[in-house]
Backbone bond lengths (Angstrom), bond angles and torsions (degrees), N, CA, C in turn:
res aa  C-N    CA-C-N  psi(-1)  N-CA   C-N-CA  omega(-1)  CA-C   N-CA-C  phi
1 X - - - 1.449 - - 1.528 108.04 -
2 X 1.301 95.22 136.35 2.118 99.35 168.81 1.507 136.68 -55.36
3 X 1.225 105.51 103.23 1.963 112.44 -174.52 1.114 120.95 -73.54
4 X 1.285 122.90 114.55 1.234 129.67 168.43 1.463 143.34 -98.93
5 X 1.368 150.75 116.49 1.157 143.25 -154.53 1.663 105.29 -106.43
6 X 1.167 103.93 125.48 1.837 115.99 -172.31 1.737 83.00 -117.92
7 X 1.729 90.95 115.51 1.754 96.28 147.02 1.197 133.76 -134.46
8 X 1.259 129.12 89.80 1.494 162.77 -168.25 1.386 115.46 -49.99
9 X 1.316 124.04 131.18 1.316 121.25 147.85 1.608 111.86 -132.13
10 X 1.405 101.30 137.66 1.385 111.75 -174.46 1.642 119.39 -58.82
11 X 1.284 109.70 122.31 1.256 105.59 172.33 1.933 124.68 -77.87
12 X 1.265 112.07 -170.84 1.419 105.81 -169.10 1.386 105.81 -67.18
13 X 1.455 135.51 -26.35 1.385 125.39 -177.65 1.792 102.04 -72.60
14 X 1.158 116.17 -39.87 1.737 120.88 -168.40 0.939 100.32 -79.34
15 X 1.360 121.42 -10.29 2.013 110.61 165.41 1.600 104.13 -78.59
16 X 1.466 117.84 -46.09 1.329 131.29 -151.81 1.738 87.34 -67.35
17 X 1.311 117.47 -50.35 1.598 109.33 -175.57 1.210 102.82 -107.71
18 X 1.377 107.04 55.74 1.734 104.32 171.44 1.767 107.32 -58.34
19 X 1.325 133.09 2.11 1.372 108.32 -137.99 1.600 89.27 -108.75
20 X 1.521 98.67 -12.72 1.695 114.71 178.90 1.415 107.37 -101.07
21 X 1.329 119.00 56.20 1.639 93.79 -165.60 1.707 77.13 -115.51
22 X 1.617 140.17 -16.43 1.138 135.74 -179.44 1.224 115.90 -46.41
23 X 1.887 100.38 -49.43 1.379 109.77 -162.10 1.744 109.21 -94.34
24 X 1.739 116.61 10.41 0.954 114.44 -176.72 1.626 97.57 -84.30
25 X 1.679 114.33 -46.68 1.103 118.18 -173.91 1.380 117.62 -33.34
26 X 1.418 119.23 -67.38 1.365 147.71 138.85 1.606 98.82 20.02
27 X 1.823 97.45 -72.89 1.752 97.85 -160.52 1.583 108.22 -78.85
28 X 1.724 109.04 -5.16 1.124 103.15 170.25 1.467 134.82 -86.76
29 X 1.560 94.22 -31.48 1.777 89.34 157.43 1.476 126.95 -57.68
30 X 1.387 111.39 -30.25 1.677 104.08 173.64 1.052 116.41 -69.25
31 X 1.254 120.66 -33.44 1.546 102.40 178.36 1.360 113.07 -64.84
32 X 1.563 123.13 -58.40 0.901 123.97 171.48 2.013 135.23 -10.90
33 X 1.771 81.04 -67.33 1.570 103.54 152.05 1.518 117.95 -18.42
34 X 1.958 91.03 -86.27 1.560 110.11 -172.56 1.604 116.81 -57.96
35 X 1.276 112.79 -7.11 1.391 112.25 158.33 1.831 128.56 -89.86
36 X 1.113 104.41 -11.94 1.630 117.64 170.73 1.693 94.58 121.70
37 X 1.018 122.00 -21.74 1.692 101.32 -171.11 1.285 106.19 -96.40
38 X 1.403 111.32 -169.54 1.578 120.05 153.23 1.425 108.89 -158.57
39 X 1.567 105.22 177.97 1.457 125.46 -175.68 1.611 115.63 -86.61
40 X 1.166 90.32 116.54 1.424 128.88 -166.19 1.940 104.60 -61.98
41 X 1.288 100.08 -56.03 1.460 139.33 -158.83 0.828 122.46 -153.23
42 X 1.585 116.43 137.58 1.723 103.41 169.34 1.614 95.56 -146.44
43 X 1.471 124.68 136.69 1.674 117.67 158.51 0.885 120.26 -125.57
44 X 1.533 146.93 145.33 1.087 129.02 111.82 1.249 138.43 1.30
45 X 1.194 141.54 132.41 1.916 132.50 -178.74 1.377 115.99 -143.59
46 X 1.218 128.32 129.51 1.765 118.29 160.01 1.123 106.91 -76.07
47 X 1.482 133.12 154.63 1.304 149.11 152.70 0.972 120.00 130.42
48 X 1.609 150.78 -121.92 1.419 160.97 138.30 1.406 118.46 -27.62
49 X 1.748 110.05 -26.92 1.706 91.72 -163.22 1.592 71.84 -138.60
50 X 1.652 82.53 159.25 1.891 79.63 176.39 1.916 106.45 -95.09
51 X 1.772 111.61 -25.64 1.582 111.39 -161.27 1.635 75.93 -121.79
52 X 1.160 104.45 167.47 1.352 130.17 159.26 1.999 99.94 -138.64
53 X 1.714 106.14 126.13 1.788 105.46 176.43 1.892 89.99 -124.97
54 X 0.942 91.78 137.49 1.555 111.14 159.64 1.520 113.37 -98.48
55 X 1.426 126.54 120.93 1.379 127.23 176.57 1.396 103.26 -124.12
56 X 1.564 107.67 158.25 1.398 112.80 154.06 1.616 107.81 -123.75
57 X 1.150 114.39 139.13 1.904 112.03 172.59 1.251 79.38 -154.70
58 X 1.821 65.01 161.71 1.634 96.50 170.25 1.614 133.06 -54.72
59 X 0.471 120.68 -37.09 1.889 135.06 176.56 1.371 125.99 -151.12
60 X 1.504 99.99 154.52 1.343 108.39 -177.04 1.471 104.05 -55.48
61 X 1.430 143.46 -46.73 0.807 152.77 155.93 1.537 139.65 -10.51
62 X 1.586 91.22 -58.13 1.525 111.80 146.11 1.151 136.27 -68.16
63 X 1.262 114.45 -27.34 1.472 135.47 164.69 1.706 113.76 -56.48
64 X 1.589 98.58 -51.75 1.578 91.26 170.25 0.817 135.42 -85.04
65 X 1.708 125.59 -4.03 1.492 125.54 160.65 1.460 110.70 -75.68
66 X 1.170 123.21 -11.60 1.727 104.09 178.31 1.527 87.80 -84.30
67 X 1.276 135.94 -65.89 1.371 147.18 -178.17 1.661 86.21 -2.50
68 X 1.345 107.55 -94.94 1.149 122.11 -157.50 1.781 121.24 -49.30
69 X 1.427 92.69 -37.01 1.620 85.85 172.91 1.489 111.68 -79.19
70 X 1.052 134.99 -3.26 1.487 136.89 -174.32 1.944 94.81 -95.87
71 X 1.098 116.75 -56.42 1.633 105.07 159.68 1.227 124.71 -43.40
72 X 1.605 114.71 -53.07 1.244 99.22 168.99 1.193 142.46 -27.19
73 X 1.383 106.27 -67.15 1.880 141.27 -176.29 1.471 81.89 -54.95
74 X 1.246 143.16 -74.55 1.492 115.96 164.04 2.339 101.56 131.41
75 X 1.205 92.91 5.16 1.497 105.48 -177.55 1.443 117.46 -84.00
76 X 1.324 108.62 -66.75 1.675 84.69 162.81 1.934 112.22 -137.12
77 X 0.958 115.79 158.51 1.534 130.53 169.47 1.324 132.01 -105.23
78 X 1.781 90.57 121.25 1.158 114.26 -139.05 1.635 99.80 -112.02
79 X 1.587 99.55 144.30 1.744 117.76 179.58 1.507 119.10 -102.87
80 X 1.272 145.82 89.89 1.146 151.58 -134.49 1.456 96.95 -102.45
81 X 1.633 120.63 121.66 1.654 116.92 163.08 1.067 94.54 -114.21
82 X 1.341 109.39 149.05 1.282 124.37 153.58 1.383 124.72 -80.03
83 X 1.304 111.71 159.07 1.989 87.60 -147.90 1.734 97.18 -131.69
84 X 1.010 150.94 152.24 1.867 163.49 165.78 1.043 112.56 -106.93
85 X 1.567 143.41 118.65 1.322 138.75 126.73 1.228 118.45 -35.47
86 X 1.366 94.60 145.11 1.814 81.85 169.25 1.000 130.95 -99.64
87 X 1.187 121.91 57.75 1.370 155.01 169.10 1.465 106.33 -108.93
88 X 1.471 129.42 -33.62 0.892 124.09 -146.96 1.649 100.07 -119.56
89 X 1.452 104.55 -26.21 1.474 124.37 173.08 1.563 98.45 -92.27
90 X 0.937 125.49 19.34 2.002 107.39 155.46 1.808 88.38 -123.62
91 X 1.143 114.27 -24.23 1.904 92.18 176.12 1.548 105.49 -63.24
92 X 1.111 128.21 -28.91 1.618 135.03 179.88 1.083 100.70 -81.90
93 X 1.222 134.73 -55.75 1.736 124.69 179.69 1.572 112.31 -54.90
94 X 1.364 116.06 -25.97 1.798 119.60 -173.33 1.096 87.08 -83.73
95 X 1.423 140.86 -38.41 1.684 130.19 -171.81 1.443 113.17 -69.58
96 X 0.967 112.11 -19.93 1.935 134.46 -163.02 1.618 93.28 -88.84
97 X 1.251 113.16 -61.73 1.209 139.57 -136.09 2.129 81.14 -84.68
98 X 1.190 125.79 -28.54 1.245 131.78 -163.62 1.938 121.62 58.47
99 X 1.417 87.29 45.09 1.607 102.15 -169.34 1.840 95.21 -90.76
């Protein structure tokens, strides 16, 4: 399944109810869930982003409907990578590479 890296920083409402952000997580794995994937990872972070989530789902597709409903709700805004094992990033490098 396709991995995705979400790195978040809370906007002014997800500061204002920082105190719910436990039980937001919470509603975010279900969705996640109810879309076929789940959360891989999740941290806390200092610096630029406040969360770092690791997901895997099924499709990009799926990927952008959580995206979007998690913007919606309006707490924090989120930067989506698309993510390679490296397993999966040396089959692309041998294709590159013309091996």
């Amino acid at each position: 399944m396709p991995l995705y890296i979400s790195l978040m920083r809370l906007t002014a409402k997800g500061l204002a109810e920082l105190g719910d952000s436990p039980k937001r997580r919470e509603v975010s794995e279900a969705r996640v869930a109810a879309l076929g994937g789940r959360s891989v990872a999740f941290y806390a972070t200092l610096g630029s982003y406040d969360f770092v989530q690791v997901f895997e789902m099924p499709s990009n597709e799926a990927m952008q409907q959580y995206v979007l409903t998690a913007r919606r709700d309006g707490f924090v805004e989120p930067t989506i990578l698309p993510a390679f094992s490296a397993a999966e990033h040396g089959a692309i490098v041998e294709k590159v590479a013309g091996r």
